[in-house]
N, C-alpha and C positions, 0 to 999 in steps of 0.2 A: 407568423408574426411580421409585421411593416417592418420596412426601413426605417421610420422615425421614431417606431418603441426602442430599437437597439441603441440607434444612437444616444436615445436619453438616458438611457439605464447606467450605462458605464460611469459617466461623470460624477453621479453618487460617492463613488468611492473616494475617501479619505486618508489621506497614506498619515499617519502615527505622528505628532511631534518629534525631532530629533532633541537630544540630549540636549544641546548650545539653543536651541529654542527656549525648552523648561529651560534652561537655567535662566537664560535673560529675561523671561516673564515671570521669574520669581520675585512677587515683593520685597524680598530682602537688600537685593538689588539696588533698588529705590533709596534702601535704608542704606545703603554703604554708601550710595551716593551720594547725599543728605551728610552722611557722617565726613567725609571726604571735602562736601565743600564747608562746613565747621570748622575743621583739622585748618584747610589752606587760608582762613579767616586770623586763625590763633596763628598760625606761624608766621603770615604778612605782621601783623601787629606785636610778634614778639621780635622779628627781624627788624621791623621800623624800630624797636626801642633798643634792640641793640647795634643800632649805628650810628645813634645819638653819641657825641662825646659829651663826656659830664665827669669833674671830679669826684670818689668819692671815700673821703678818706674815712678807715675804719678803725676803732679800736673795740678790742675782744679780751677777758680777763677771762683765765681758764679759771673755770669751777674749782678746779680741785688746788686748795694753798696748804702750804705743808707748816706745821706749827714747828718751828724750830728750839725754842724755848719757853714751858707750860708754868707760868706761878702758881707757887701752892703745894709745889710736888717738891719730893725729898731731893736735893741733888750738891753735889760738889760746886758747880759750875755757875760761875760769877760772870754777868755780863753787865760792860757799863758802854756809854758812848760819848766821846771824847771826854776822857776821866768821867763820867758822871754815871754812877751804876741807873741799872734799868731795873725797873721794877713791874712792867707789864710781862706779857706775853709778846715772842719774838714770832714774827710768820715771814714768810716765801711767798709771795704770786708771781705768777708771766704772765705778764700782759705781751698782747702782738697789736703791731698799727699797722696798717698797710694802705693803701690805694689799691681803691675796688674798682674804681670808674675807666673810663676807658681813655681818659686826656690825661698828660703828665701834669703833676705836680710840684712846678719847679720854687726855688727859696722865696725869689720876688712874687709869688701867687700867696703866699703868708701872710692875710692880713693884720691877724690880731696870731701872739703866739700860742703853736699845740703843746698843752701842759697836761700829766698824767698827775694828779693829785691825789689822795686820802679825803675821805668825804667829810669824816670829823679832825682833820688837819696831823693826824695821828704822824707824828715824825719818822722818816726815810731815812733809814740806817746806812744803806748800801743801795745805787739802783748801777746796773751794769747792763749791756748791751749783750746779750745771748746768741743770735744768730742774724743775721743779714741774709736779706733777699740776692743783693749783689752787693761790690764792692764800690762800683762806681755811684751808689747811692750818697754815699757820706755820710748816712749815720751817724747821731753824734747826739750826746746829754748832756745838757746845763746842769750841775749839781747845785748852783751858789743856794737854791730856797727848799733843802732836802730838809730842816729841821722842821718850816711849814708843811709837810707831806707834798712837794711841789715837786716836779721834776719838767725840766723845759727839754722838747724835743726838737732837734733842729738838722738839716738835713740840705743835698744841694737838688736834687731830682727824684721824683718817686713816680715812675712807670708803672702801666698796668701791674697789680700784684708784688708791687716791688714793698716791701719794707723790712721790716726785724722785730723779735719778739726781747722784749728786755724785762730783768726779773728786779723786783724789787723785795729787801728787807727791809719790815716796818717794825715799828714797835704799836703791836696790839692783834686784839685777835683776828681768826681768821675771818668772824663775819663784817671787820671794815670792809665797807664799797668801796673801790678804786673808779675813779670816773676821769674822763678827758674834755677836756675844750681845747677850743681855737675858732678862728676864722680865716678859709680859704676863701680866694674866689671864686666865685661859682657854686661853694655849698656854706652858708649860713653854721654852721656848725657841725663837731666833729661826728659820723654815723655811731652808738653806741651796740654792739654786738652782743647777747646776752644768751647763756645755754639756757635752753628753756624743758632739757631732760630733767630724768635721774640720774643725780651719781649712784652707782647700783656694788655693791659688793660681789669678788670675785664670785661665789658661788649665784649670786643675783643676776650677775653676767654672764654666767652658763646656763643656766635656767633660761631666760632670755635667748638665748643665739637655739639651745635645743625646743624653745619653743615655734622661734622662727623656721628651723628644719623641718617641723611638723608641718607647721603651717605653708611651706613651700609644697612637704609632699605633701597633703591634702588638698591642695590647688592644683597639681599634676595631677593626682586622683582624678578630681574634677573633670580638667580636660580632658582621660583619659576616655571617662564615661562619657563626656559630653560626644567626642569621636566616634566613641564606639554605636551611639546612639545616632550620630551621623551616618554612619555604616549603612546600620538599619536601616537608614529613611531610603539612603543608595539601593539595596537591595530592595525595596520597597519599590523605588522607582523604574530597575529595571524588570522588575514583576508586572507592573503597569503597562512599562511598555511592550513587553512579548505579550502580555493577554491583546491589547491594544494595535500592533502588528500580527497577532494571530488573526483574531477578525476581519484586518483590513485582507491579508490574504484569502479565508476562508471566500469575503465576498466577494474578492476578485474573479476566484475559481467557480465561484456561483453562475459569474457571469458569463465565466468557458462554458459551463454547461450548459446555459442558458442556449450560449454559440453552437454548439452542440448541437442540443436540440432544433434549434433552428436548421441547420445545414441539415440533420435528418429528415426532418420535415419537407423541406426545397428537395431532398433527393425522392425524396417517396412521390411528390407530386409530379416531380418530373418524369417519375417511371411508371404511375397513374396518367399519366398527358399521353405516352408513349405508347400503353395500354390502346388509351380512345381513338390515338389516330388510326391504329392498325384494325381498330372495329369501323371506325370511319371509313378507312382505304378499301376495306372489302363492303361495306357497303355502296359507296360510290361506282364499284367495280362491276356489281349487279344492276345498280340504277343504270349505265352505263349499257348494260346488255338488253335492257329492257328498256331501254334507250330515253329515261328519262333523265332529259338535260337540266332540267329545272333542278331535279334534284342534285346530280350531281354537281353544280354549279353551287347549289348550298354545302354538300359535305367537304366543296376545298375548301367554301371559308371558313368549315368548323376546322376542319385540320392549319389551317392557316394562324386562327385564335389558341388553339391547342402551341402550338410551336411557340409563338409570341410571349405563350403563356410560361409555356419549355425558357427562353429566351428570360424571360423578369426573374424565372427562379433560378437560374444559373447567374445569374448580377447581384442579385440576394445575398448566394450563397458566396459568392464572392467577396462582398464587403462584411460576411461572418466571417469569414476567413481572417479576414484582415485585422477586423476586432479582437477577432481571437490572438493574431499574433501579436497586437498591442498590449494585451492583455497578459499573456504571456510574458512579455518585455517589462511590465509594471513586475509582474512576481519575481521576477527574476531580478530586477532594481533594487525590491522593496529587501531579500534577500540579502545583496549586499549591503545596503541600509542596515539593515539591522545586524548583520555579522562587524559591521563598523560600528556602532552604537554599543553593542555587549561587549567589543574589545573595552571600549573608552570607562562604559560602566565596572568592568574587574581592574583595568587599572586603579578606577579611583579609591574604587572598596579597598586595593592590597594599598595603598600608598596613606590612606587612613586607618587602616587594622596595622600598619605597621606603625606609625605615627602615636597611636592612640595604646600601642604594644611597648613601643619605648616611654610613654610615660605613663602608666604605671608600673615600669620596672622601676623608674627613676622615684614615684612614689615611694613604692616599697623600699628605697633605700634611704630617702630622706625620713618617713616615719619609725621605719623599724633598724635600719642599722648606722647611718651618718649619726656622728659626736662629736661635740667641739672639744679640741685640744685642750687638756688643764693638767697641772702636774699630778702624778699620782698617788700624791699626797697632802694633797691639799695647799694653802696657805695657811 
């Protein structure tokens, strides 16, 4: 075989992707990246809005008003307001106002006053102040227009999140709306906050929270399986690549033998070459005694070509040699390549089978045994 067959043949060989290769020529990739520059789009534009200052004063009436006195029903209990008996239905709400915005709200920013009113002017029995954010607020209620369902709110500074939640007894039931105005500077009118649930019954509110526990472990399920079937693809890929570093080796070693055989070959010729000179040498020897010059004068230059020949197949066999040791050196690389690669690949398999192992335990405890606290006896 030439010098220029060997040289070519080796270069064929293709050593396996390594692991950080597949991963980064994985489309998904593409897609995190994609997703990632989304994500830093929403978060520049949610950070620009919240560095904006802007007032934003809020009032919120809790859903749930408690009827303190029901007409109609059998009872002792006589209520009038200033001497004058009452003949509706008495109720409870709290209302909370606060400042959402991020700029304070000081007295002078009050352009038109914030009034907590009754919608059908239903008359305010009692309004009282409940809790305060802080004290250096000032908090404080105009009573003088409680018999118009009016109540004036007034106050010296209201910081981020700063306000109080005040309760009002009206007279009438519990479905009057309670509604607020005013005029700050800076917000046209007061933000009005509305529940937009259900009020739900204790029992409706364990039902509720143990369906949410489901629904968490069934979501851990999910991911559990999604992991596990990650695994697989793990194991999948390290099976690719040992078939794939199999071959690359097998061809490698194709190539020793190839070397192999070559260097046998260059040995046999050279001990064929060695053969001819010595049937050369004794013929020359005779030609010689029989004194024919001419001839001998040809059988050095066959033994001259013979050696030369000796000579190209020993430089041959040389740079097999050398192939061979490169070759060798690639198996021997490619070996530790791949004992690095199978390390990385059972890392990731145990760090997902463990991952994918704690949540479906976490499953199974959110479906089958987590229960939300309630008395055990009901209400």
């Amino acid at each position: 075989m030439a010098e220029s067959e060997i040289t070519q043949e080796v270069p064929k060989a293709e050593a396996p992707k390594s692991f950080l290769l597949k991963f980064l020529s994985n489309p998904f990739i593409g897609l995190i990246g994609w997703a990632a520059t989304v994500t830093s789009v929403l978060l520049t534009t949610y950070f620009y809005q919240a560095s904006r200052e802007y007032p934003q004063l809020t009032c919120y009436v809790h859903p749930v008003k408690a009827t303190i006195v029901r007409t109609g029903e059998a009872s002792r209990l006589i209520t009038s307001f200033d001497n004058k008996p009452i003949a509706s239905d008495i109720t409870a709400a709290q209302v909370a106002l606060w400042n959402r915005g991020n700029r304070p709200i000081k007295k002078q920013n009050v352009l038109k006053p914030v009034v907590i009113y009754t919608q059908d002017n239903s008359p305010i029995l009692e309004a009282t102040i409940r809790k305060t954010s802080r004290d250096v607020t000032h908090l404080s209620l105009n009573l003088n227009e409680l018999q118009k369902g009016r109540v004036i709110i007034d106050w010296d500074i209201l910081e981020r999140n700063d306000g109080g939640i005040i309760q009002l007894i009206y007279a009438g039931k519990p479905d009057v709306h309670i509604q607020a105005e005013g005029v700050i500077e800076g917000q046209p009118s007061v933000e009005l906050a509305e529940f937009s649930g259900i009020i739900k019954s204790p029992y409706e509110q364990y039902e509720s929270e143990r369906s949410e526990y489901r629904t968490i472990g069934f979501l851990l399920l999910g991911l559990g399986i999604l992991l596990l079937w990650g695994a697989l693809g793990i194991r999948k890929a390290k099976s690719d690549f040992k078939k794939s570093s199999d071959k690359y080796i097998i061809l490698l070693k194709s190539f020793i033998e190839d070397r192999d055989k070559d260097i046998k070959w260059e040995i046999e010729q050279i001990e064929l070459n060695d053969k001819f000179i010595v049937d050369v040498e004794k013929q020359s020897r005779r030609f010689e005694e029989e004194g024919l010059s001419e001839l001998v004068e040809s059988s050095s230059q066959r033994i001259a070509a013979y050696r030369k020949e000796q000579q190209s197949s020993r430089e041959r066999i040389k740079t097999s040699e050398s192939q061979k040791e490169e070759l060798i050196a690639k198996i021997n690389k490619e070996a530790k390549v791949r004992q690095k690669e199978e390390r990385h690949f059972n890392w990731a398999l145990v760090v997902i089978l463990s991952i994918a192992l704690i949540a479906c335990l976490l499953a199974f405890y959110f479906i089958l045994i987590a229960q939300p606290i309630r008395p055990p006896f009901g209400f």
